[in-house]
C-alpha positions in Angstrom: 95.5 159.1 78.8 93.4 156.1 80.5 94.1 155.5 83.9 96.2 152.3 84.6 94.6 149.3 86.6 95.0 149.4 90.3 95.1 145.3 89.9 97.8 144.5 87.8 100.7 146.7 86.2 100.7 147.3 82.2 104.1 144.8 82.1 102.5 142.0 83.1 99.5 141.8 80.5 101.9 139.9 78.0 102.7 137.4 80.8 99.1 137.0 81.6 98.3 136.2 77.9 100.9 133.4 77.9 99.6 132.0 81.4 96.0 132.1 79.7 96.9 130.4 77.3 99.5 127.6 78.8 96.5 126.9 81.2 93.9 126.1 78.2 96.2 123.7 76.8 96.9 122.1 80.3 95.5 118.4 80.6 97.0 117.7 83.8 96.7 119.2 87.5 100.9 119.2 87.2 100.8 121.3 84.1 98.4 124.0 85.8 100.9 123.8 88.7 103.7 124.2 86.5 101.8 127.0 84.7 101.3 128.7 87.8 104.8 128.6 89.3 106.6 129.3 86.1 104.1 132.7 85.7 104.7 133.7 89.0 108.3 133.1 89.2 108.4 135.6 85.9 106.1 138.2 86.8 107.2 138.6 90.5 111.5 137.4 90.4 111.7 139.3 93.5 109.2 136.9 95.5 109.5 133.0 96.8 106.1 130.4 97.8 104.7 127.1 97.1 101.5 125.3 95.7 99.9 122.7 97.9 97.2 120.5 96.1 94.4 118.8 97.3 94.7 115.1 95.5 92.2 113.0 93.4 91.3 111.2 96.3 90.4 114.6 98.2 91.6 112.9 101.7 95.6 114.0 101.2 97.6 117.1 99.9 100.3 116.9 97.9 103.0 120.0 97.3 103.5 120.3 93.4 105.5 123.6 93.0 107.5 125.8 94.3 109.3 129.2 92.4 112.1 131.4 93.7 114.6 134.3 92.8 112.6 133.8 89.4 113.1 130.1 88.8 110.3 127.6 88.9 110.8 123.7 89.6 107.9 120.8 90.2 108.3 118.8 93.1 108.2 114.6 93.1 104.4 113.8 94.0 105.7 111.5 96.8 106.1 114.9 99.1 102.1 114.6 100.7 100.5 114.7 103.6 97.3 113.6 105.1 96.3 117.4 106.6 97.3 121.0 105.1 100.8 121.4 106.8 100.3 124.6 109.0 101.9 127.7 106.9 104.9 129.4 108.4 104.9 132.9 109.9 104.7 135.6 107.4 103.2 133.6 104.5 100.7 135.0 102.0 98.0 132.3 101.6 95.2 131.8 99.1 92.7 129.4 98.6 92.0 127.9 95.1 88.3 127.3 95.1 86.4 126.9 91.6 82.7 125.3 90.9 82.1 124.7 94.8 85.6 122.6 94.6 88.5 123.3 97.4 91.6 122.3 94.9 94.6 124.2 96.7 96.1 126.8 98.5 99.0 128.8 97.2 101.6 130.6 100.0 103.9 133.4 99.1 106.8 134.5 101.5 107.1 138.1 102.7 103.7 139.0 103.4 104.8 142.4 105.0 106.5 142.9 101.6 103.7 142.0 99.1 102.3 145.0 97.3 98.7 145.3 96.8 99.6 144.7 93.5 101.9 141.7 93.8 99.0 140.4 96.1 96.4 141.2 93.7 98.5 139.3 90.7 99.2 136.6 92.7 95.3 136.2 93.9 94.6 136.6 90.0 97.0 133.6 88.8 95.4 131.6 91.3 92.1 131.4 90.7 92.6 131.2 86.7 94.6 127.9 88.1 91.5 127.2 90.3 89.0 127.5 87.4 91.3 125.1 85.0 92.1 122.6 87.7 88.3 122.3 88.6 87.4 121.8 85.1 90.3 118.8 85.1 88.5 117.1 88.2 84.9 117.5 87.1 86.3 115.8 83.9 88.2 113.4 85.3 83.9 112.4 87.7 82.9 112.1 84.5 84.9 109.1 83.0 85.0 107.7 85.8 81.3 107.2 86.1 81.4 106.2 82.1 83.7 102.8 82.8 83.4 102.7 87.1 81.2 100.5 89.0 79.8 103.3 92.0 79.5 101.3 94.4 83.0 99.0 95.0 85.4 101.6 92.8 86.0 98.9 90.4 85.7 99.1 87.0 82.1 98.3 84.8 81.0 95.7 82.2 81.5 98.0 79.3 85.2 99.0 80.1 85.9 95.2 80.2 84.4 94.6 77.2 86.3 97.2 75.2 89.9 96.4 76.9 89.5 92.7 75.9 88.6 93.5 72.6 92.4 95.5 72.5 94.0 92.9 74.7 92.4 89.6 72.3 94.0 91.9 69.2 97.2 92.9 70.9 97.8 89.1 72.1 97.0 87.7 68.8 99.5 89.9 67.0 102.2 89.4 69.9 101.1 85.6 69.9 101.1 85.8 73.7 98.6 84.5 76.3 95.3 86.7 77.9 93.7 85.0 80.7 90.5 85.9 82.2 89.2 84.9 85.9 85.5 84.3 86.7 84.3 85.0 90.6 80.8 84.6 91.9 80.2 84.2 95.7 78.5 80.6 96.6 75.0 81.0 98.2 75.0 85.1 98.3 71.0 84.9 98.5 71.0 83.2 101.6 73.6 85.7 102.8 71.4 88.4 101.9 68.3 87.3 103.6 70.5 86.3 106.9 72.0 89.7 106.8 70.5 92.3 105.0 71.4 93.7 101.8 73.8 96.3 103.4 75.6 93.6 104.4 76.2 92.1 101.0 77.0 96.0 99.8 79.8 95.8 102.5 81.1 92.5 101.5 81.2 92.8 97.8 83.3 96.7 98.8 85.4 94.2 101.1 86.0 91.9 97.9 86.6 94.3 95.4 89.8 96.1 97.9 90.6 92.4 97.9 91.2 91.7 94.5 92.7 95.4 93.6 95.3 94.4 96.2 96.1 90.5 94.9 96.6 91.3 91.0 99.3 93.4 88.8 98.7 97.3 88.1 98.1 95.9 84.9 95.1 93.5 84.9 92.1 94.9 85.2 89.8 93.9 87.7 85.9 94.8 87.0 82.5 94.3 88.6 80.0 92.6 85.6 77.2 91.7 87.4 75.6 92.0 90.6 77.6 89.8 92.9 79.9 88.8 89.6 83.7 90.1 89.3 85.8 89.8 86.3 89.6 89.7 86.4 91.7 90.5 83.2 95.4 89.1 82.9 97.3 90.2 79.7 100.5 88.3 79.1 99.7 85.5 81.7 99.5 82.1 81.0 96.7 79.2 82.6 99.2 78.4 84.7 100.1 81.6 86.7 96.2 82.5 85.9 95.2 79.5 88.1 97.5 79.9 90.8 96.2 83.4 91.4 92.9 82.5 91.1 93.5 79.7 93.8 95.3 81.9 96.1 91.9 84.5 96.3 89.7 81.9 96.1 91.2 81.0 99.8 91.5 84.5 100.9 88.2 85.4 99.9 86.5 82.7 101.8 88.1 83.3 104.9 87.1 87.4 104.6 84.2 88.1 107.3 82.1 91.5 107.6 82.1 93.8 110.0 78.9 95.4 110.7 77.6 96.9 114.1 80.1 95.0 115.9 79.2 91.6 114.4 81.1 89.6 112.4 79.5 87.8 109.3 80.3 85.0 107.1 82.7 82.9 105.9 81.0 83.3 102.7 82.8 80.9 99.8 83.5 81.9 96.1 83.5 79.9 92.7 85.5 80.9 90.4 86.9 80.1 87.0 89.6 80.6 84.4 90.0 80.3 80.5 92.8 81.4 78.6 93.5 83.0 75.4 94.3 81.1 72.8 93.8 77.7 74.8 89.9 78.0 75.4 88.7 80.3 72.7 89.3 82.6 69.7 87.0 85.1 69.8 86.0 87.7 73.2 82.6 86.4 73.1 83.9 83.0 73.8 86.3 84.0 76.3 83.8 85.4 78.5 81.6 82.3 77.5 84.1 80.1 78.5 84.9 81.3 82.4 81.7 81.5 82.6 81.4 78.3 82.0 84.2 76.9 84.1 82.4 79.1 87.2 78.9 76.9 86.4 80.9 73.4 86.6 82.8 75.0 89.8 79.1 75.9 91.9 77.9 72.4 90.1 80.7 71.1 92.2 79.6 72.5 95.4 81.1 75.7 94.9 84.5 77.1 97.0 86.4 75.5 94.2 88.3 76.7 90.6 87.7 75.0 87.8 89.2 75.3 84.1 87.0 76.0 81.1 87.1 73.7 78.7 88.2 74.3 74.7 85.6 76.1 73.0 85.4 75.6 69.6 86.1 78.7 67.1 83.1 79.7 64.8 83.7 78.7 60.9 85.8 81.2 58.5 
């Protein structure tokens, strides 16, 4: 008769199979969790812990799961913190470590009381959850380099493209308004050869945390060119588009940059806004037309907005 594994005891193989599998058809770090909790909640009733997990931004931790007396529950994202809390006396801890990646620690209670075995399955659980969660991350780099600009967080040409392509259909079916903002800094050359081109890194980081924080979860804010930033405003009209548009324009020209305890700047923007359907038809003649309305606002001196004007849609 063949010797039983020292690791894990014959009655939990089925359990393992079902833990295998839940975790290849995971697409989400709270499904691993869940995963994870809910398998060791089954194959260890007797025993009580928690999941901490590192978060996407890899500067907090978050606790996802907990399991006890054979129950398993997820726990409201909102519970984080900016270290590791420090693990209470008699814990069981493991590290969840995959592809160079720290993604977690699991804590069981009742060290003392842990079996090899129990320690062993527990140890096993976890870094199948550290393998799938890893994968989920290194996924999760890659699309963001596909559609993210590297060096403000914000996103690139292309994903703008291909949302206002969706947004010109959606608002044309809905027969609602799509309005697009235009922002280019006035004189940025000058600002470059007064302060460096670190500087001008800094300040177009400094304008991009700007605009995430003055628009909707909704719009989408992108970096097009090299000192050019597009802003995306489904559903909003010229009116509310302008207003917003006015209210950076003012905030961005009074934002200075920091740099080895010297302040730089003011640094003004030009900026302009056309609106779907007023200005144009078509996404090419959306983008032509802010475009547009920024020329005529740096033909006016600049640290101004200007409206685009109607552009005529192309013959049926």
């Amino acid at each position: 008769m063949p010797a039983q594994s020292s690791n894990q005891p014959p009655e939990h193989i089925e359990t393992l199979e079902d833990y295998l599998r839940a975790l290849a058809e995971s697409h989400s770090t709270r499904e691993v969790a869940q995963a994870l909790s809910q398998t060791a909640a089954q194959a260890l009733p007797e025993t009580s812990g928690l999941l901490w997990e590192l978060a996407p931004d890899r500067e907090s931790w978050r606790l996802v799961c907990r399991w006890r007396n054979g129950h398993a529950d997820l726990v409201e994202p909102s519970e984080s913190a900016e270290e590791l809390p420090e693990a209470a006396d008699g814990q069981f801890r493991f590290e969840l470590t995959a592809q160079g990646l720290l993604l977690g620690e699991l804590r069981a209670d009742g060290q003392d009381s842990l079996t090899d075995r129990e320690k062993s399955l527990l140890r096993t659980i976890s870094n199948a959850a550290a393998t799938t969660l890893a994968v989920l991350v290194l996924q999760r780099r890659v699309r963001q380099r596909n559609v993210r600009d590297p060096l403000t967080g914000m996103f690139n040409a292309r994903y703008l493209e291909d949302t206002l392509e969706r947004e010109v259909h959606r608002a044309r079916r809905c027969q609602s308004h799509l309005t697009m903002i235009r922002i280019e800094p006035d004189k940025i050359s000058e600002f470059i050869l007064d302060y460096g081109p670190e500087s001008a890194d800094r300040l177009l980081q400094l304008m991009a945390d700007l605009l995430h924080r003055s628009f909707r979860g909704s719009d989408v804010c992108a970096r097009i060119t090299d000192f050019g930033f597009c802003i995306l405003m489904p559903d909003a009209s010229i009116e509310s588009g302008y207003k917003r548009a006015e209210a950076v324009r003012e905030e961005l020209g009074e934002m200075r940059v920091q740099r080895r305890g010297k302040a730089f700047g003011p640094l003004t923007v030009s900026v302009g806004v056309a609106e779907f359907p007023e200005h144009a038809q078509i996404c090419e003649d959306i983008i032509q037309a802010a475009e547009s309305a920024v020329n005529l606002a740096q033909d006016r001196g600049g640290d101004t907005t200007c409206v685009a004007e109607r552009i005529h849609p192309e013959p049926a």
